[in-house]
N, C-alpha and C positions, 0 to 999 in steps of 0.2 A: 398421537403418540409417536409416528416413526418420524415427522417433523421434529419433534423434540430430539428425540434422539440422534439424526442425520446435523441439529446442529451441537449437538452436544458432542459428538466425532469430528466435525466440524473447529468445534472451538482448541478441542483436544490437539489435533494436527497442526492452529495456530501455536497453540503453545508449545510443540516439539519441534514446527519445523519455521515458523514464521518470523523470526530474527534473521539477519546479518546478507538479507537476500540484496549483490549489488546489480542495481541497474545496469545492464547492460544492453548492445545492440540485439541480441536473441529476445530477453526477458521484453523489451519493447516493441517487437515484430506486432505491427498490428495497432499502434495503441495510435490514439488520433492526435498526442502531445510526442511530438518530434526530438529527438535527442540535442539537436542543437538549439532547441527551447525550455530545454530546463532548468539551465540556470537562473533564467530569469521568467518563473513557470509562477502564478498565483496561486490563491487556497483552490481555485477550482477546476484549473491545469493539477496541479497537483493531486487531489483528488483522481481524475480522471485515469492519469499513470497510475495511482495505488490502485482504483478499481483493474484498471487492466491487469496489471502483476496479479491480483487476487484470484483474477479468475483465470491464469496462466499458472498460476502455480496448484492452486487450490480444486479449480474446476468448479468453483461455486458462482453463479452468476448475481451479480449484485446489484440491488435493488434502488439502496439510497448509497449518493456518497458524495461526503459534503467535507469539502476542507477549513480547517478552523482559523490556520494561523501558515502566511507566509515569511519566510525573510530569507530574502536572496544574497545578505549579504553575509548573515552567518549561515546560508548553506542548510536549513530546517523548515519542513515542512511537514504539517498536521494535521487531521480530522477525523470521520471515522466512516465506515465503513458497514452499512447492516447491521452497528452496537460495535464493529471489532474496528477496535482503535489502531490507525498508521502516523509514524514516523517518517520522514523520507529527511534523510541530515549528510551531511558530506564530510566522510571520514579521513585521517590523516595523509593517504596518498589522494586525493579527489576525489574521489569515488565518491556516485551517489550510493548508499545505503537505505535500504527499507525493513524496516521493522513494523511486524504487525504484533498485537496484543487482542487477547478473545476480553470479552465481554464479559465484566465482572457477575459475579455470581448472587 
């Protein structure tokens, strides 16, 4: 039961706080996918960065995380995360952007 719960507060917190978070040198301290390799980062570089941010932002340590879809040259990258689905897309000033999404219901 408190497993249920921890991720049901869990999914909650994606969904109020888990949009429009940009990649930045802070949010990446630590991650093993280096900023000047992400533009050209695969589904499982990319992965890697969305686990890190998640457990930087979130505090939740993750389990599986598997990237679905890269393309470096429109700037989007995809998969998911423990069921919670990530974004990583490069927004009108450059900026990498990450958006996560909880686990449908």
């Amino acid at each position: 039961m408190g497993e249920t719960n921890e991720l049901a507060g869990l999914a909650a917190l994606v969904e109020d706080v888990g949009a429009g978070n940009v990649i930045d040198a802070e949010l990446l301290e630590g991650c093993p996918v280096e900023a000047h390799e992400l533009d050209e980062m695969g589904p499982e570089e990319a992965a890697q960065v969305a686990a890190h941010c998640f457990v930087t932002l979130f505090g939740h340590t993750v389990e599986s995380a598997e990237g679905s879809d890269a393309d470096s040259d429109e700037g989007r990258w995809s998969g998911t995360l423990d069921g919670f689905g990530f974004v990583i897309s490069r927004d009108d000033l450059g900026d990498l952007v990450l958006d996560f999404s909880a686990p449908a219901s």
